[in-house]
C-alpha positions in Angstrom: -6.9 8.3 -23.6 -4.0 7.3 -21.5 -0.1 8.1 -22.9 1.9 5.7 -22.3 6.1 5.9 -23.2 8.0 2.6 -23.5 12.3 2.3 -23.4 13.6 -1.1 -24.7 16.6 -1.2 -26.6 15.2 -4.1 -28.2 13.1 -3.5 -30.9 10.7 -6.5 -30.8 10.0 -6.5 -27.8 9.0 -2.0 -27.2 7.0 -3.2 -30.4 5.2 -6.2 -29.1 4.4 -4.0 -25.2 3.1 -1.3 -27.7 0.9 -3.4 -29.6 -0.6 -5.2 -26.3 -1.2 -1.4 -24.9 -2.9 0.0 -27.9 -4.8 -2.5 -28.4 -6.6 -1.7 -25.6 -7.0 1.7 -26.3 -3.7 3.1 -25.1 -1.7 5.8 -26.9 2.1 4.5 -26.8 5.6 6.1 -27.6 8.4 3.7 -28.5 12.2 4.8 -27.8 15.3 3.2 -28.0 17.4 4.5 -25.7 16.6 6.9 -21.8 17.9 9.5 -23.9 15.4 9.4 -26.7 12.9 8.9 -23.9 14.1 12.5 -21.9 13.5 14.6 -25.3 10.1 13.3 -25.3 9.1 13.8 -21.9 10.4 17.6 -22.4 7.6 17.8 -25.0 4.6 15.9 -24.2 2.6 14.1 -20.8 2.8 10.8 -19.9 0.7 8.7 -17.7 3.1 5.8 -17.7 6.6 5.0 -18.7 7.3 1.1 -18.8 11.3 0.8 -19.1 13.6 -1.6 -19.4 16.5 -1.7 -16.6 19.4 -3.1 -19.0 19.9 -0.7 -21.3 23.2 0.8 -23.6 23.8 4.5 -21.8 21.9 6.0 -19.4 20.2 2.4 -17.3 16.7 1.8 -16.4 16.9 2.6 -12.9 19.1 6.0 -13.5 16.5 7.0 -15.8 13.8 6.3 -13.9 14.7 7.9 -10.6 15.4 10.9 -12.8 11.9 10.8 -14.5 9.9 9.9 -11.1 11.7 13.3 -9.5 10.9 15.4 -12.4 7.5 14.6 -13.4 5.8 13.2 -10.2 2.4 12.5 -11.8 3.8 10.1 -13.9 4.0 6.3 -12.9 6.9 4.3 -13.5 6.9 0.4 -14.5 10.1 -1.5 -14.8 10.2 -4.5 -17.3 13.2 -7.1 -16.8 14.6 -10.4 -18.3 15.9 -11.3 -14.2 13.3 -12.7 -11.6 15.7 -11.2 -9.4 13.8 -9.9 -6.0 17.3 -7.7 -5.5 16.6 -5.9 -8.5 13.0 -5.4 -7.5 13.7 -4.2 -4.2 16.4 -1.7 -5.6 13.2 -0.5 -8.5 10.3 -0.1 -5.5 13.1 1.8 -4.1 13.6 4.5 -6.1 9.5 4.5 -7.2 8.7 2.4 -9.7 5.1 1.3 -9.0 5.5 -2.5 -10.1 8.0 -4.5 -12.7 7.4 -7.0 -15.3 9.5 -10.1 -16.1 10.0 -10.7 -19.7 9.2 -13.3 -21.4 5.6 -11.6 -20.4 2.3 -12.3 -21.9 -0.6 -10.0 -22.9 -2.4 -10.2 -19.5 0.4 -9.7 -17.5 1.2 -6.5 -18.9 -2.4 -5.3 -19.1 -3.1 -6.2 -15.5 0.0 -4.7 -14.3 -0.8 -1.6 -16.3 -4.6 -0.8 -14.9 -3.2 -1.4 -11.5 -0.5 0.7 -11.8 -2.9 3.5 -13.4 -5.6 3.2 -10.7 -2.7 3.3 -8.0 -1.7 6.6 -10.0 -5.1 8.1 -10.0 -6.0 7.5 -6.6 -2.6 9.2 -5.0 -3.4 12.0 -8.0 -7.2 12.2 -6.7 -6.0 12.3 -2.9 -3.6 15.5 -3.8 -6.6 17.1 -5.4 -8.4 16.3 -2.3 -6.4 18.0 -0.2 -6.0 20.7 -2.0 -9.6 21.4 -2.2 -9.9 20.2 1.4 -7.0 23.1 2.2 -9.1 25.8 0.2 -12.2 25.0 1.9 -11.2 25.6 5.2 -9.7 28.5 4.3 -13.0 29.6 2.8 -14.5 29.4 6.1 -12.0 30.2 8.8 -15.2 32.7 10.1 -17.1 29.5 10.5 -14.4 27.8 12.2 -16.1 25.3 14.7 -18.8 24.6 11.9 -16.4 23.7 9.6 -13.9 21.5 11.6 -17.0 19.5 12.3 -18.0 18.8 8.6 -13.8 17.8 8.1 -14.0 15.3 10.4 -17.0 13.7 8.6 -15.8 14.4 5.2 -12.2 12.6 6.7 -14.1 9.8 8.4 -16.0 9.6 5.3 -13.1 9.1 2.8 -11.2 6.9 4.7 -13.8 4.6 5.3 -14.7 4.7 1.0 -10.9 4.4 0.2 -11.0 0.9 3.1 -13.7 -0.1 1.3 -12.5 0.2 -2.5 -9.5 -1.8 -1.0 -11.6 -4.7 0.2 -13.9 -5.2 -3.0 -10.6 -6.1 -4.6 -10.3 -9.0 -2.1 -13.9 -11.2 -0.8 -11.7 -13.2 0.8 -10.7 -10.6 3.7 -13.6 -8.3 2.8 -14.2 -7.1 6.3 -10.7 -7.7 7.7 -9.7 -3.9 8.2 -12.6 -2.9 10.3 -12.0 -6.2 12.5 -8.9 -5.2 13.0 -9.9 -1.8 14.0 -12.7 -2.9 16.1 -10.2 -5.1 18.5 -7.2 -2.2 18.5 -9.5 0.0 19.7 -10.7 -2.4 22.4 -7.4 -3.1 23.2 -6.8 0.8 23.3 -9.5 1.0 25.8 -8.3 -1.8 27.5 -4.6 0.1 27.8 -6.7 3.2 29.4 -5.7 5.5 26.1 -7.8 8.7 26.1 -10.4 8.4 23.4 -8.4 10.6 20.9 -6.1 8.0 20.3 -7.8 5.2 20.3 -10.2 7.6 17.5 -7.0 8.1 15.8 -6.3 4.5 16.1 -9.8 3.4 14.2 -9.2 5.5 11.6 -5.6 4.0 11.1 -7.0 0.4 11.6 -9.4 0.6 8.7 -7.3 1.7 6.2 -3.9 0.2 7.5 -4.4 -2.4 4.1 -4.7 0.7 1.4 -1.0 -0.3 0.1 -2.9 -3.7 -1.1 -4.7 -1.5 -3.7 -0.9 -1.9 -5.6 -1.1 -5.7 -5.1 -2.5 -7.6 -8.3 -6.1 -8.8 -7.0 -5.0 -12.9 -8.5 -2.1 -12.4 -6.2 -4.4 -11.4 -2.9 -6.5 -14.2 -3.8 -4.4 -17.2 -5.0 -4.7 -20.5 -3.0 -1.8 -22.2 -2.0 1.6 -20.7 -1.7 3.0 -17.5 -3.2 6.0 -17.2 -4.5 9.4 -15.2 -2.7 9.0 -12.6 -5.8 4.8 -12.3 -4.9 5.8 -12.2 -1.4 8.6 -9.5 -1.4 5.9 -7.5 -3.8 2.9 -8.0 -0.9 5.6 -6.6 1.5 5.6 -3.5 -0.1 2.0 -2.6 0.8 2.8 -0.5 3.9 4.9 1.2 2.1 2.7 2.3 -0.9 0.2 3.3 1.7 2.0 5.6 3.7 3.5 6.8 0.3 -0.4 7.7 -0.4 -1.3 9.2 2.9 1.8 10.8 3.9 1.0 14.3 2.7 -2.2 14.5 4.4 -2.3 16.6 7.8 -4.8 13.9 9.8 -4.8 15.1 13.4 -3.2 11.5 14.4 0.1 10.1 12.9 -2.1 7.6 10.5 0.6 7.7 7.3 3.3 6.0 10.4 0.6 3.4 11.5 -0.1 2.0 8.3 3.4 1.9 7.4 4.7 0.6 10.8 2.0 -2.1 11.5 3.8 -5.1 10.1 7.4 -3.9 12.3 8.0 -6.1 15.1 9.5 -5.5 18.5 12.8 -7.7 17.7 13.4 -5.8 14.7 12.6 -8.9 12.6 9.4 -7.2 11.0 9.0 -4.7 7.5 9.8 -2.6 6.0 12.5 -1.1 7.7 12.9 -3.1 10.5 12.4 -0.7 13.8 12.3 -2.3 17.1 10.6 -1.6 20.4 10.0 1.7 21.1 11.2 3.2 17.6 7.5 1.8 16.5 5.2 3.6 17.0 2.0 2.7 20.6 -1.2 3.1 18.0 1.3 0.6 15.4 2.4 -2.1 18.0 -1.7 -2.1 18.9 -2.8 -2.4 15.5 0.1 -5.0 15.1 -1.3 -7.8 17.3 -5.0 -6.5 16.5 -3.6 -7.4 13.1 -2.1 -10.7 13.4 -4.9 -12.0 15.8 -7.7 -11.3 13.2 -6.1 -12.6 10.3 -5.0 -16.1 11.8 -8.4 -16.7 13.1 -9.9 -15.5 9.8 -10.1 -17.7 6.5 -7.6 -17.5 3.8 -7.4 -18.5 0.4 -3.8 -20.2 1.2 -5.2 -21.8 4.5 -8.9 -22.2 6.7 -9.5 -20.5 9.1 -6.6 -21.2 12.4 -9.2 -20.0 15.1 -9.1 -17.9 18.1 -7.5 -20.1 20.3 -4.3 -20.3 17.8 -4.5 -16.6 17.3 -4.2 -16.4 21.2 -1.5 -18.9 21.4 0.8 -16.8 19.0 0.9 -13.9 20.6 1.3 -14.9 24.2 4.1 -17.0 23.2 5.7 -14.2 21.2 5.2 -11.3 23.6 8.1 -9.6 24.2 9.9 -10.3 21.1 7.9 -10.2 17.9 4.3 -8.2 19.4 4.3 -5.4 22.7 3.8 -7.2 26.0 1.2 -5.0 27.4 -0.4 -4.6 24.2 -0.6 -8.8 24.2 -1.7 -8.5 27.8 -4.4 -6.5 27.2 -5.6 -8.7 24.1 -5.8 -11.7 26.1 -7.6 -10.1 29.0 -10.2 -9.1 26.1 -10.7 -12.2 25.3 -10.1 -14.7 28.3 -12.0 -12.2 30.9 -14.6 -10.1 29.1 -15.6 -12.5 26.2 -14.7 -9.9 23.1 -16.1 -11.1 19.8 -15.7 -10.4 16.4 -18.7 -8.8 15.0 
């Protein structure tokens, strides 16, 4: 059974989230005030907390970035009366894994809540991972060569399930990741990188979308156009996946490429707005690799743009939003040796 702890001031509404949560099976605690809520974290685990930013005394947000420090295996959801993307910048900021926006309705909170817990049980599972991964190896350090060679499968292995959990979530760019991959590498090659890198690239280009797993799936799938709060949440996805990876020791800097693909060479990209060479080669490949693939892709907010488009975009931009030799060597791909998109 999950444990859930819920901080409103208000009584109706910590009573109406608790009845929505246990209804599904969750077990809740109700408090008043972050200082109620401290006593009962000294005592007990929590899966989740679900608080409320405006509160008498100790805030939200102080409360939260005091419970998030403490008891790291513990997910943090904000609720809020203000659609303010300010205030939901400043709660991302400090760790909280999504917010609500009261007035809020049953399946809001519910859908928030099991993304939030699967987020929470995949960065949990990845620690245990390592861990196990850490103990293994030193298990065998006799065996050394034999058991480098089963890492890098079991590595290979688990970045390609976790890129693949990701994109059951969304049919409509199921496939996207490995495309992308598939042309950074080339474009790698292209470049003359020795075959480490562009390995190390792959890997990062498969799983450079694992932050989406935070992103509500009606979100990643809605036709038309999102919204500036949907929008300033989606930008958060690099972010939440270098937050998952960063702890693993890869043999390439994959945690940086995932969180640096959407940073562009004027500075004007997210999310924290380096510029030329601050970002990192294997990012500015998978950058372009990126954008190419998904504007000649189908999305549910637009067809499909085409190759040609795709092209267009980035010869016109090189130099200030994508890396001209990186844009150079994509268009040489295409215009001279006929790459494809499997």
């Amino acid at each position: 059974m999950t444990h859930i702890l819920i901080i409103d001031d208000e009584e109706p509404v910590r009573a109406l989230i608790g009845q929505i949560l246990e209804s599904d099976g969750h077990n809740c605690i109700l408090c008043a005030s972050a200082s109620e809520a401290r006593e009962n974290l000294k005592d007990r685990r929590f899966d989740l907390i679900l608080c409320d930013i405006d509160m008498p005394g100790e805030s939200g947000l102080d409360f939260i970035r005091y419970a998030v420090s403490e008891y790291p295996d513990t997910a943090a959801v904000m609720v809020t009366g203000l659609d303010d993307p300010m205030t939901a910048e400043s709660a991302l900021e400090i760790g909280v894994y999504d917010y609500i926006i009261k007035p809020f309705n049953r399946n809001g909170v519910l859908i928030s809540v099991a993304n939030v817990l699967r987020r929470r049980q995949l960065e949990i599972d990845n620690r245990a991972y390592r861990e196990s991964l850490q103990k293994m190896v030193m298990e065998r350090t006799a065996a050394l060569q034999d058991s480098m060679e089963k890492l890098g499968k079991a590595l290979e292995g688990s970045i390609l399930a976790i890129a693949s959990t990701v994109e059951t979530r969304d049919p409509y760019t199921a496939g996207h990741q490995q495309r992308v991959a598939d042309l950074a590498c080339a474009i790698a090659k292209e470049m003359g990188l020795p075959d480490d890198q562009i390995y190390g690239i792959r890997m990062g280009g498969v799983i450079h979308d694992l932050g989406k797993i935070s992103i509500p799936a009606e979100i990643l799938s809605k036709p038309g156009r999102i919204t500036e709060i949907e929008f300033e949440l989606i930008k958060t996805h690099p972010q939440v996946g270098y937050d998952i990876l960063k702890t693993n020791e890869f043999p390439w800097p994959i945690a940086q490429m995932v969180l640096q693909h959407h940073e562009r060479m004027n500075g004007s990209g997210y999310p924290a707005g380096l510029s030329g060479e601050g970002i990192l080669l294997e990012s500015r490949i998978l950058g372009v690799a990126d954008v190419v693939e998904a504007m000649a892709s189908h999305r549910p907010y637009r067809p499909a743009l085409g190759i040609d488009k795709a092209l267009q975009e980035i010869s016109r931009n090189k130099g200030s939003l994508y890396d001209r030799e990186v844009v150079e060597a994509c268009l040489k791909l295409f215009e001279e040796k006929r790459f494809e998109f499997d």
